[in-house]
C-alpha positions in Angstrom: -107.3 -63.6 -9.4 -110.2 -65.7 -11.1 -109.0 -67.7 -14.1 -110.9 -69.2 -17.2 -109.6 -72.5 -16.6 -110.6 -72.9 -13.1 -113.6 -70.5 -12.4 -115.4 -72.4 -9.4 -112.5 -71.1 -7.3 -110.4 -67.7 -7.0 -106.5 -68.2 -7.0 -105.1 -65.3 -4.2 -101.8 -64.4 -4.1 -101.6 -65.0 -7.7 -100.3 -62.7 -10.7 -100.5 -65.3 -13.1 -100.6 -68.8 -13.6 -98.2 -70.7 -16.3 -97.6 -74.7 -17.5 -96.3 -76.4 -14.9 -93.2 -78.0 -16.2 -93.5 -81.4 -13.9 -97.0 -82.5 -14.7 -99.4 -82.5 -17.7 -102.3 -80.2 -17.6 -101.3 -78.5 -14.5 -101.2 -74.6 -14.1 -98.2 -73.4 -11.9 -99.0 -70.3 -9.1 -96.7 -67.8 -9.5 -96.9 -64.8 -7.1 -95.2 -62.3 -9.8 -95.9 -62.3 -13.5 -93.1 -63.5 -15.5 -92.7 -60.6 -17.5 -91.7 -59.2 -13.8 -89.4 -61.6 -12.7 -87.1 -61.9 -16.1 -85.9 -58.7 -14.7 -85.7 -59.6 -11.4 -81.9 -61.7 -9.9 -82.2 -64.9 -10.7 -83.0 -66.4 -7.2 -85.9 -63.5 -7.0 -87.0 -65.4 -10.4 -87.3 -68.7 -8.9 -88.9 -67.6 -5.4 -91.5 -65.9 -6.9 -93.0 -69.1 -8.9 -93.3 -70.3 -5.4 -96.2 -70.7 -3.5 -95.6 -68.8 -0.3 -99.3 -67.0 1.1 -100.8 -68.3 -2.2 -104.6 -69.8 -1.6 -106.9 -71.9 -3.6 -110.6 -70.6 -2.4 -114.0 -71.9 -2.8 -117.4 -71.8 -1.2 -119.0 -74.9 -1.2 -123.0 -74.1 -2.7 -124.1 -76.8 -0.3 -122.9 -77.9 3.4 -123.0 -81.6 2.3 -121.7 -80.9 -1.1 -117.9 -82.9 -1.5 -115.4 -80.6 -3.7 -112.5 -82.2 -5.2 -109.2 -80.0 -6.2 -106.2 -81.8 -7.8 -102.8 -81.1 -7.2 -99.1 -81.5 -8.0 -95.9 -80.1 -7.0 -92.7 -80.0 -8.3 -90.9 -81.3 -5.2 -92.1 -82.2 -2.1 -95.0 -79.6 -0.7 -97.6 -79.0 1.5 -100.8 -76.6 1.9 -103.1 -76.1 5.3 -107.1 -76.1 4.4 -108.6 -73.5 6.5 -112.3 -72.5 6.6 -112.6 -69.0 6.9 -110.8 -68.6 9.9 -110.7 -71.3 11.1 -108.0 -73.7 10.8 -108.3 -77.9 10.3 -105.9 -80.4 11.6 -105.7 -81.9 8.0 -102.4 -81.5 6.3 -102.5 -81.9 2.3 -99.2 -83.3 1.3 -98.5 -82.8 -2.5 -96.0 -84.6 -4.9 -94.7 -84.4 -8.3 -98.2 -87.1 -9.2 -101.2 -85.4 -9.4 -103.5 -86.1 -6.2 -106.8 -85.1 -5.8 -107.9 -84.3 -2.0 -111.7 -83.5 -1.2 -113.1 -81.2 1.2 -116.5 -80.5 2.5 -117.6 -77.4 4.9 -116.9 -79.4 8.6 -120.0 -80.9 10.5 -119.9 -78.1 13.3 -119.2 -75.4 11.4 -122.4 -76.0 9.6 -124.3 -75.3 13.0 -122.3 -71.9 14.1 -124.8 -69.2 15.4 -124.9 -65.9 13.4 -122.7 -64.0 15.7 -119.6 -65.9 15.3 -120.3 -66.9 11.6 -119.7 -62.7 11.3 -117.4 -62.3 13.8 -114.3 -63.1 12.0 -113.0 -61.1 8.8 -113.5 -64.2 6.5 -116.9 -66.0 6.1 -116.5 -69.3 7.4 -117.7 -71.2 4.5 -114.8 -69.9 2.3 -112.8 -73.1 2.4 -109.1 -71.6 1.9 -106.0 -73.7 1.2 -102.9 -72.1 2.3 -99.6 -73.5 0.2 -96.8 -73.1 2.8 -93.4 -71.4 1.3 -92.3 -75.0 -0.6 -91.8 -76.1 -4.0 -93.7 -74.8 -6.6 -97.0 -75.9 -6.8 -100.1 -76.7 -9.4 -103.7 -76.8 -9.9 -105.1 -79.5 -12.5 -108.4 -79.3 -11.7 -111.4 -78.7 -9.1 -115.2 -80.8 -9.1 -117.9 -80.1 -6.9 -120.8 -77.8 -6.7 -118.9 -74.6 -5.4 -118.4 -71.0 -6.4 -115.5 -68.2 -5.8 -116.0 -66.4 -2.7 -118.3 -62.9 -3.4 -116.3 -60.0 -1.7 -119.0 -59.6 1.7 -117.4 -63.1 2.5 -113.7 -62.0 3.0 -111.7 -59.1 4.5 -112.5 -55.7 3.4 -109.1 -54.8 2.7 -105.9 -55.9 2.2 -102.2 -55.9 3.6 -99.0 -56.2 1.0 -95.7 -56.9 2.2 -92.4 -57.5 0.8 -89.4 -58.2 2.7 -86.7 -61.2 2.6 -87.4 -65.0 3.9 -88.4 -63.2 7.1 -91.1 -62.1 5.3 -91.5 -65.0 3.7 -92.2 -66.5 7.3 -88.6 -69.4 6.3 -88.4 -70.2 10.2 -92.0 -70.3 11.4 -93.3 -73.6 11.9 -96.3 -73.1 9.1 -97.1 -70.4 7.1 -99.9 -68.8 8.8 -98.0 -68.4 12.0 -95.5 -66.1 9.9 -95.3 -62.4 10.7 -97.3 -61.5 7.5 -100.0 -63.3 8.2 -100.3 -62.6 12.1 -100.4 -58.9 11.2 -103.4 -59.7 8.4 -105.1 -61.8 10.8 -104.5 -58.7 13.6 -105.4 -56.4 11.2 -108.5 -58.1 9.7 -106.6 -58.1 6.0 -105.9 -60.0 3.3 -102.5 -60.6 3.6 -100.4 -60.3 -0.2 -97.0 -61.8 0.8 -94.4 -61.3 -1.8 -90.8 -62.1 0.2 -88.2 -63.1 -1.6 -85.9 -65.7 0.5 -81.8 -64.7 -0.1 -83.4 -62.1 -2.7 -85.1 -59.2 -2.2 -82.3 -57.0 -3.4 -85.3 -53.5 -3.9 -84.5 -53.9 -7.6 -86.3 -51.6 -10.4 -88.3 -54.3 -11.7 -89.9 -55.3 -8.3 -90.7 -51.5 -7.6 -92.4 -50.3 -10.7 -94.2 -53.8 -10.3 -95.3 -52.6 -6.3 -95.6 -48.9 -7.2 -98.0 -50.5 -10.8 -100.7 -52.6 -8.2 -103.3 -51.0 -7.1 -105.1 -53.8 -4.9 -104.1 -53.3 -1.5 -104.6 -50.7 1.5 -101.7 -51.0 3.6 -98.1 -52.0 2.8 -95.0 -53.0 4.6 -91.2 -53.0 3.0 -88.7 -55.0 4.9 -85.4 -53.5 3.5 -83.2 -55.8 3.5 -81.0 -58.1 5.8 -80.4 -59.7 2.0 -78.6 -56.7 1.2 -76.6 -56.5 3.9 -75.7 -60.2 4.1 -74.8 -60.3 0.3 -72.1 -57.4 0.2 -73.9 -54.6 -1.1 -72.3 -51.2 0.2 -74.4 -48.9 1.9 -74.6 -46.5 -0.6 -76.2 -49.3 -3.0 -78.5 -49.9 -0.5 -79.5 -46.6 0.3 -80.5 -45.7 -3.2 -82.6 -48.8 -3.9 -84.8 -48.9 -1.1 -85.0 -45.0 -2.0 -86.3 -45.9 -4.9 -88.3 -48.3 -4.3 -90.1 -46.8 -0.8 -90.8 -43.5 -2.6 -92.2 -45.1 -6.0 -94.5 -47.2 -4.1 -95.8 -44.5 -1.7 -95.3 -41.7 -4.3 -98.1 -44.0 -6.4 -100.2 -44.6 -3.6 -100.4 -41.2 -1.7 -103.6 -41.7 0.5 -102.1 -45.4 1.6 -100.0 -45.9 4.2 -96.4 -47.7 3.6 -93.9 -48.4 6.1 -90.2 -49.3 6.1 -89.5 -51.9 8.2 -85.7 -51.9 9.4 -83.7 -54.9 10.0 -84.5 -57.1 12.6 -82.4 -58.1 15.4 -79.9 -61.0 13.8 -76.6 -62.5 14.2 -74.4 -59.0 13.6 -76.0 -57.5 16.3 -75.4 -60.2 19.5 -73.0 -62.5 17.9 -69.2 -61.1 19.0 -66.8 -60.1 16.4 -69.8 -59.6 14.3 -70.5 -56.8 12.1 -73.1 -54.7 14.3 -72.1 -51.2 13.1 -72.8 -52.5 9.7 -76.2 -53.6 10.7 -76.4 -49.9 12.9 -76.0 -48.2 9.4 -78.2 -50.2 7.3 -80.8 -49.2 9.8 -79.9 -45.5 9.8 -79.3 -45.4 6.2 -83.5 -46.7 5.9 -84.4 -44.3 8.6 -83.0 -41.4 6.7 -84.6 -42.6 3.7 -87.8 -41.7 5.3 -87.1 -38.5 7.0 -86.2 -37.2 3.7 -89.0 -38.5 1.8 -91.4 -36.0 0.2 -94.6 -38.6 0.6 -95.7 -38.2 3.7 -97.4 -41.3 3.6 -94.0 -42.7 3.9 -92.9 -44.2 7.9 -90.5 -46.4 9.4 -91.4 -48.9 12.1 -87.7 -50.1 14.1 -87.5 -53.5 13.3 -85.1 -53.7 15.9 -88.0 -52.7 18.4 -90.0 -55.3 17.3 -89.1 -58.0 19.0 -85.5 -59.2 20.8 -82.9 -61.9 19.7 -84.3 -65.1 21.9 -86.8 -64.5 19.3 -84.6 -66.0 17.0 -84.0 -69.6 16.0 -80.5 -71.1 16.3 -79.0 -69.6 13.1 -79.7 -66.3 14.6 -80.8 -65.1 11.9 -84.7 -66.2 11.1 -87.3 -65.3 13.8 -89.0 -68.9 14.9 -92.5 -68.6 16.2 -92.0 -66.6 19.0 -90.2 -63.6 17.3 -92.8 -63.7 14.1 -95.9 -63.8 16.7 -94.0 -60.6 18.5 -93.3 -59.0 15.1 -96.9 -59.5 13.7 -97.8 -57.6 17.2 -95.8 -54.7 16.5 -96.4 -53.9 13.2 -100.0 -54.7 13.2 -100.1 -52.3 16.3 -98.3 -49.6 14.3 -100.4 -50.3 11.1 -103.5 -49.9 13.0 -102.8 -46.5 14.0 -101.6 -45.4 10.6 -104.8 -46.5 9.1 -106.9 -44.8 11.6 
């Protein structure tokens, strides 16, 4: 989104920005619009204000120009400056104080020759914080000569996902090694990352709100080890992600959407465990599909996309190596749906 009160940069991942309750003069980044999450459970409400696959962009006008952006976070937070595609060692730390951090387009990446300055989907001089998935976070202000990013400078299209903490990338050791992003940065997309950690429960609000955007090209729905883990019965489960799979592809009949079933996790390897329950969840989502009347409707096995040493110790969150073989998988099944 572009906003009024910051138009040298574009705010991604953003619905809408609100006062940031922490700091003066501060606008939070919330992935959903409030009006959204109201309706959503209450910890849906809360993970959507944070910044998880949000991105502050600018492009600097000059290579030697210095841009300032200040920041402030309501706890403890963190964002990764990449340009273009590129990533930087630098780590931007941000507290509850307003900080301002400056960044200029790096010394070598001034020199690149024309091949490689195209050969990546972004345009290397699109400077690109990343917020990782931690507190909420807000932008107070940005100085320096530098402009939005025009469109010829980043991916053509763009990859919307939503899905649990998995989605979210919880376990991956930053957030662009999460599954979402590896499958954008497969794919050559912008990745729009709306995961819901503990939450996403495929709840009317959040599916009229998917079904409602029209800015993306490609969409994955991870339905939902939440559900499963938080007592809902499979018949609850089976009519929400209906609903919610065949209002988003119903609205979107040209695009591609694909249910994602549950991963491998604890009920499935873990003895005395509940893997028939995690069998029928699966099935349940499968049969969701079959039946579907969209046929741009699929199902990818999320059970096939990757095994359970992918896992970290809680068995439960893929770590590194189970998001990098999931973001292989799908983006290998995306690609030949969008073909």
């Amino acid at each position: 989104m572009y906003s009024d009160t910051h138009p040298s940069v574009s705010l991604h991942n953003v619905a809408e920005t609100i006062p940031a309750d922490w700091a003066t003069d501060g606008t939070q980044l919330c992935r959903v619009p409030t009006s959204v999450g109201n309706d959503l459970n209450v910890d849906a409400r809360e993970r959507v204000r944070h910044p998880t696959g949000c991105e502050v962009r600018f492009v600097p006008n000059r290579d030697d120009a210095t841009v300032r952006v200040t920041l402030s976070a309501a706890e403890s937070a963190a964002a990764r400056p990449f340009w273009g595609e590129f990533q930087s060692s630098e780590l931007v730390t941000i507290g509850p104080t307003p900080t301002t951090f400056e960044f200029a387009v790096p010394e070598r990446l001034r020199k690149l020759d024309d091949e490689t300055e195209r050969a990546g989907a972004f345009s290397p001089r699109v400077c690109r914080l990343r917020f990782e998935a931690g507190a909420p976070v807000a932008l107070h202000g940005v100085s320096g000569d530098c402009r939005p990013p025009t469109s010829d400078e980043l991916p053509s299209g763009r990859y919307l996902a939503y899905g649990t903490s998995i989605t979210e990338g919880a376990a991956a050791s930053a957030g662009h090694l999460s599954y979402v992003a590896r499958v954008a940065r497969h794919l050559g997309l912008d990745a729009l990352n709306l995961g819901c950690s503990g939450s996403a429960f495929c709840e009317p609000a959040m599916a009229d709100y998917l079904a409602g955007r029209d800015d993306w090209d490609v969409a994955t729905l991870s339905l939902s080890v939440n559900m499963a883990n938080r007592g809902f019965t499979l018949a609850q489960f089976r009519d929400r992600a209906d609903a919610l799979a065949n209002a988003v592809a119903g609205a979107h009949p040209t695009r591609p959407v694909a249910c994602v079933t549950l991963f491998p996790y604890h009920a499935d390897v873990v003895r005395d465990d509940d893997a028939r329950r995690a069998a029928d969840f699966r099935a349940a989502l499968r049969d969701v599909v079959a039946e579907s009347p969209h046929d741009n409707l699929h199902v990818i096995d999320g059970d096939e996309a990757m095994d359970a040493t992918g896992l970290t110790v809680d068995v439960l969150h893929p770590g590194d190596a189970g998001m990098e073989a999931i973001g292989r998988t799908v983006a290998g099944r995306l690609a030949e749906l969008l073909d």
